[in-house]
C-alpha positions as CSV (number, residue, x, y, z in Angstrom):
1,X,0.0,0.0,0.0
2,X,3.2,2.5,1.3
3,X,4.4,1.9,-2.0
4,X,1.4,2.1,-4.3
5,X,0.8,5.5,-2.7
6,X,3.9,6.7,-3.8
7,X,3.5,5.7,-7.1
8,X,0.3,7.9,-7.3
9,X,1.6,10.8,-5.6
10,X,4.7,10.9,-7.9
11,X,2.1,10.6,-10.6
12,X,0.6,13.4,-9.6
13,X,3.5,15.5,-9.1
14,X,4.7,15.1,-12.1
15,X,1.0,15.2,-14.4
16,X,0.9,18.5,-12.5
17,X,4.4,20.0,-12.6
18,X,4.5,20.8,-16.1
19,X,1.3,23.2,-15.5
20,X,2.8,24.6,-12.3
21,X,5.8,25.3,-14.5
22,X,3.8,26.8,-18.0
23,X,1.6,29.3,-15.4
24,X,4.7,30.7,-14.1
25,X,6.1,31.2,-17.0
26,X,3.2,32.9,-18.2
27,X,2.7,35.3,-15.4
28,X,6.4,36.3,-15.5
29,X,5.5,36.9,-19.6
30,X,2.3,39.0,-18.4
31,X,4.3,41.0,-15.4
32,X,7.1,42.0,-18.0
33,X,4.9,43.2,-20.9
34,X,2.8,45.4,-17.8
35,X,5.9,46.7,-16.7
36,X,7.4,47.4,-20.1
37,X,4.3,49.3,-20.7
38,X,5.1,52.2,-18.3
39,X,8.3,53.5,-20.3
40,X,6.2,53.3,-23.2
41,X,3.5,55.4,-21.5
42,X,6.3,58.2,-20.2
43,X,7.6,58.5,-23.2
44,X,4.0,59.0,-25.0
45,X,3.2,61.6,-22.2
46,X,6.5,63.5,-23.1
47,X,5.8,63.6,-26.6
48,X,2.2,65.0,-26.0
49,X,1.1,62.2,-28.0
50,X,-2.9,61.8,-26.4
51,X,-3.3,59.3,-28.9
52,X,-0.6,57.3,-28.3
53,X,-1.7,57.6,-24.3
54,X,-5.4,56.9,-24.7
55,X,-4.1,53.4,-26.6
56,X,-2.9,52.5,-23.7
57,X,-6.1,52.6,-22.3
58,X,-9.2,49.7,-22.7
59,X,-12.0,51.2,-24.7
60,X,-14.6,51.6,-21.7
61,X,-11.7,52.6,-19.3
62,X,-12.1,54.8,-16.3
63,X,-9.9,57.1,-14.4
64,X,-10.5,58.4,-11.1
65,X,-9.2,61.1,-9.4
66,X,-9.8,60.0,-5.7
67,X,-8.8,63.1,-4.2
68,X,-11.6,65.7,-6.2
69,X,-13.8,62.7,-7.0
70,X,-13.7,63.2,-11.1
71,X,-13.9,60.0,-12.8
72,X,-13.2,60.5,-16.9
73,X,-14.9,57.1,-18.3
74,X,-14.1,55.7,-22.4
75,X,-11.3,56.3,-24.5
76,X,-12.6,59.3,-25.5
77,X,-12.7,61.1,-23.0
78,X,-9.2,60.5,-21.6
79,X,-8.0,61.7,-25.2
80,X,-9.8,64.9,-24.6
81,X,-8.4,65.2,-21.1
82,X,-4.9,64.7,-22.0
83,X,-5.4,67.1,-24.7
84,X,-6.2,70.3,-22.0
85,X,-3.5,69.0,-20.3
86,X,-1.1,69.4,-22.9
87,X,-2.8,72.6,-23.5
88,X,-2.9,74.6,-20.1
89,X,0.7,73.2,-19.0
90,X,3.0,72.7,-22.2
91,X,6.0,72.4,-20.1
92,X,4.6,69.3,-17.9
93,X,7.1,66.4,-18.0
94,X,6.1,62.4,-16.7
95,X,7.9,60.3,-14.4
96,X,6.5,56.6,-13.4
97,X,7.6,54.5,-10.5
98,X,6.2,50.9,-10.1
99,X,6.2,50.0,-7.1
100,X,4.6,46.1,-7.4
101,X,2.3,44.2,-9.7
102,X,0.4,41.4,-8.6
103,X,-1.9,38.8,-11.1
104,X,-5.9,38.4,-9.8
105,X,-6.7,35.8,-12.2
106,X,-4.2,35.2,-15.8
107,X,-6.1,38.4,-17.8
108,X,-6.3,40.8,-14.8
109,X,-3.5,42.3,-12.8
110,X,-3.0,45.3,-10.4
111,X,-0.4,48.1,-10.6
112,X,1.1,50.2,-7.6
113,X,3.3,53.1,-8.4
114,X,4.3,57.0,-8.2
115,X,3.5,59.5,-10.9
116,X,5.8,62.2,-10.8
117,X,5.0,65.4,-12.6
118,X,7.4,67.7,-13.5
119,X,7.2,71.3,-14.4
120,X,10.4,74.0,-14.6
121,X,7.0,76.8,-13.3
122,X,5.7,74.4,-10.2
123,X,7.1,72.1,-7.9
124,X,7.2,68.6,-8.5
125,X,4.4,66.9,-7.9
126,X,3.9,63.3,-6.7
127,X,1.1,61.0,-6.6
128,X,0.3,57.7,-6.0
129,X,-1.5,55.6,-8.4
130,X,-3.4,52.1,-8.6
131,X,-3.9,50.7,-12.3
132,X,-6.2,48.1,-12.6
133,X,-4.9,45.9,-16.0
134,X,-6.8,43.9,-18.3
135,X,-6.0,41.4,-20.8
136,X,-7.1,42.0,-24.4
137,X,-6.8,40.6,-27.8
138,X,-2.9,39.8,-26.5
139,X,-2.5,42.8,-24.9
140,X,-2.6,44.5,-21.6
141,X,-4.6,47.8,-21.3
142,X,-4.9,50.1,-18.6
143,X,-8.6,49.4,-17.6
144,X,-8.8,50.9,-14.0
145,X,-6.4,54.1,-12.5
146,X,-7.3,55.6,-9.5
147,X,-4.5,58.3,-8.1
148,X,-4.6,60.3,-4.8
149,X,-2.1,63.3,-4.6
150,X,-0.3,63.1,-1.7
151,X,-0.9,66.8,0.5
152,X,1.0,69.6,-0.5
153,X,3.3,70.1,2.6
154,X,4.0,74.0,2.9
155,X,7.8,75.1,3.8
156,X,9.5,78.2,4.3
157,X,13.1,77.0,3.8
158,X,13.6,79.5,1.1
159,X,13.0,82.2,3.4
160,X,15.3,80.6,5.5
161,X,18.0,78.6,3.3
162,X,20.1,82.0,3.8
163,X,20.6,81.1,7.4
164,X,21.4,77.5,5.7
165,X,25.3,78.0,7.2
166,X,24.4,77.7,10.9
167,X,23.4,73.9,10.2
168,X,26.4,71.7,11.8
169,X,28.4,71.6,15.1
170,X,30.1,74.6,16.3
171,X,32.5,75.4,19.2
172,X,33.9,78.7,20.5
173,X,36.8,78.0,23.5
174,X,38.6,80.0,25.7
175,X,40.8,79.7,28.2
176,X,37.7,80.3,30.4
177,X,34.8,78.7,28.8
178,X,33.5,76.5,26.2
179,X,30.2,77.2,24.3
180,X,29.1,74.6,21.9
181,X,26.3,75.0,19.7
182,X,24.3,72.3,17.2
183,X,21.8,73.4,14.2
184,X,19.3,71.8,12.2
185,X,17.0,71.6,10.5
186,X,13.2,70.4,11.7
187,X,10.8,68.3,9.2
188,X,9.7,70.2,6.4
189,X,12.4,72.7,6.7
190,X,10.2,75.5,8.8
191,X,12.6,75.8,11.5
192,X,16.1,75.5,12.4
193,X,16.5,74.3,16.0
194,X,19.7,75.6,17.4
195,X,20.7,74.1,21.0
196,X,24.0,75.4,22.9
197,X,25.7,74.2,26.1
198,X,28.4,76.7,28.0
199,X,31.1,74.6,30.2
200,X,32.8,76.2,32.7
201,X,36.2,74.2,33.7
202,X,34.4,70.3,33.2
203,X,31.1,71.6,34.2
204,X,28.3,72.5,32.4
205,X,27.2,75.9,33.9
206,X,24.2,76.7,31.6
207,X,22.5,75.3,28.5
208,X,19.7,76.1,26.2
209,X,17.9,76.4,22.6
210,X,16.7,78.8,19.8
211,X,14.3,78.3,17.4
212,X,14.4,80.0,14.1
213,X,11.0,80.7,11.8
214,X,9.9,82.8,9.0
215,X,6.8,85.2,10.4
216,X,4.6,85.5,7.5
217,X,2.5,87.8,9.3
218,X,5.6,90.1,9.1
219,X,7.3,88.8,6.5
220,X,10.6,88.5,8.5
221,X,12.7,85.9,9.9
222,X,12.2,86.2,13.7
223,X,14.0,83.6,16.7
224,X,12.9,82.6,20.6
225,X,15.4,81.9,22.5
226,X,15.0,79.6,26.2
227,X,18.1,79.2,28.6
228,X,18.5,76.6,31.6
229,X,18.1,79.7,33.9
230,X,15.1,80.6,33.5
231,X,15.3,83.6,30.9
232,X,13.6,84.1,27.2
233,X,14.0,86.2,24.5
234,X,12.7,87.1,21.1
235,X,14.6,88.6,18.5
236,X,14.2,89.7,15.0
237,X,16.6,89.2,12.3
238,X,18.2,91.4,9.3
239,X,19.9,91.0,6.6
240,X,22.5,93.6,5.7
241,X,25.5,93.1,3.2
242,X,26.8,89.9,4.6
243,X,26.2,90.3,8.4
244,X,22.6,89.1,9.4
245,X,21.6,91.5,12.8
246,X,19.3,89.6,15.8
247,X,17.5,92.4,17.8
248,X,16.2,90.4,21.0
249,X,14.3,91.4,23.7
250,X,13.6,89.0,27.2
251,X,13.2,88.8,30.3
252,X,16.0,87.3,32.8
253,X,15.3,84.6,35.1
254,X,15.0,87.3,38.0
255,X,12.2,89.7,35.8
256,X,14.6,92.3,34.8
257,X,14.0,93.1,31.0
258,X,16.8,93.0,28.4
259,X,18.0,93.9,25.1
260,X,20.7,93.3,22.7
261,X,22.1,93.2,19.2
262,X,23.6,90.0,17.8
263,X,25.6,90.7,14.4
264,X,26.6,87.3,12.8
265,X,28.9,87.4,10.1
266,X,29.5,83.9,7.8
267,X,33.2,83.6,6.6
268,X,33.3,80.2,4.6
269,X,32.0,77.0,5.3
270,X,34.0,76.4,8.4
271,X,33.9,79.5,10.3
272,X,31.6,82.7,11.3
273,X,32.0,85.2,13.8
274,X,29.5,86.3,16.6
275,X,29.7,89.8,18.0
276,X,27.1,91.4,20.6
277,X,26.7,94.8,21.3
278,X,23.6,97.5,22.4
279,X,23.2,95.4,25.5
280,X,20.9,96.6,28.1
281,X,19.8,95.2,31.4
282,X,17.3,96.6,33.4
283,X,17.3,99.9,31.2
284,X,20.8,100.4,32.0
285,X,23.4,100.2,29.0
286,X,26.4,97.3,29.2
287,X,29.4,97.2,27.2
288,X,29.9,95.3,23.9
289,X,30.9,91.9,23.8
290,X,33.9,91.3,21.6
291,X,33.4,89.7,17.9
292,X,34.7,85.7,18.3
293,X,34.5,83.4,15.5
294,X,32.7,80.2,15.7
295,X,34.2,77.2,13.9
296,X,32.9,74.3,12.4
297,X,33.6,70.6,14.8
């Protein structure tokens, strides 16, 4: 019996095998024609060949943009789309990334990618897509698309990217103190975050942070400024020649009122130099704090 069943399984193995083998084959065939078809459709796209794109397409296709809720259904229609495409944005440039492809039954498969579009007036804009594929006459057409553009995140790194030198480690020493000082930027570009520590001998003695924003209500570039003491400041910067000058005013830790003038100056990639002056505590007027220059770690 042991061996009779044997005999029938490798039967079966083997009656079976060849088909295993011949559907693989044939969704490797399918997944490589899909794939080839997304050059094919950038390149189309580039040419402003609407035609060419809408070919691409089933007859009774439908697009869907999930994000308005517009679905463009038939051949036809898609033509006409691409063609006031092409017409309100000349200049608009195709990229396609595919991300995976996976087979529902041997004429049907699903595409995952990112559409990139490209235009030298905007900036690039990327959007997922899924592409629903069908099998026809031979050939695979795009039955199905359905894209979702990601959210336009908003930044204000260039009103910032001038202040673009401050990102690193920095270190100004003394034979007194050591004040070190670390920049960078926060997601999305909208802030630099600047933290410093001052050591005194092998001691810390006080430490603190800055953050660094555009103010479109003012359309300026304005910091606030927190110490381990307990003190605050804000402070409002200036650009002049190649020296940018902070104006802060805070409060110390003990509720005296202060002000002072920071003039930072960049010198290359390694180095700036820091100089305070206009310092006043308590409405009374303190002397200017020699310029030092900062260096890179």
């Amino acid at each position: 019996m042991e061996r009779l069943a044997l005999i029938l399984i490798a039967n079966v193995f083997w009656t079976t095998a060849p088909s295993w083998a011949q559907e693989s084959s044939r969704t490797s065939s399918s997944e490589s024609a899909i794939r080839q078809s997304a050059p094919a459709y950038v390149k189309a796209f580039n040419a402003r060949d609407s035609k060419g794109l809408a070919s691409q397409w089933s007859p009774d296709a439908v697009y869907v943009n999930r994000s308005t809720g517009e679905e463009v259904v038939g051949r036809e229609a898609i033509t006409a789309q691409f063609d006031a495409l092409f017409k309100s944005q000349p200049d608009l440039k195709l990229d396609v990334s595919v991300e995976s492809i996976r087979f529902l039954s041997p004429n049907v498969a699903v595409e995952q990618g990112t559409s990139k579009f490209l235009s030298p007036k905007r900036e690039p804009e990327e959007i997922e897509y899924t592409a629903v594929y069908v099998q026809r006459d031979g050939k695979w057409l795009l039955d199905r698309v359905t894209d979702d553009a990601r959210e336009a995140v908003s930044s204000h790194y260039e009103q910032l990217k001038t202040l673009e030198f401050l990102v690193g480690k920095w270190v100004d020493q003394d034979e007194q103190a050591r004040i070190e000082t670390e920049c960078s930027w926060t997601k999305n570009n909208n802030f630099l975050v600047r933290s410093f520590t001052v050591a005194v001998g092998d001691k810390i003695d006080m430490s603190g942070m800055q953050v660094i924003g555009w103010d479109a209500s003012t359309k300026s570039i304005r910091s606030w400024t927190f110490d381990s003491n307990g003190g605050f400041a804000e402070g409002t910067w200036s650009g002049r020649g190649n020296r940018w000058f902070i104006h802060n005013k805070g409060i110390l830790a003990d509720g005296q009122k202060m002000t002072m003038v920071n003039v930072v100056k960049p010198v290359d990639d390694k180095s700036f130099t820091w100089q305070t002056i206009d310092r006043t505590v308590g409405g009374e007027l303190l002397p200017n704090i020699a310029e030092v220059t900062i260096v890179r770690q």
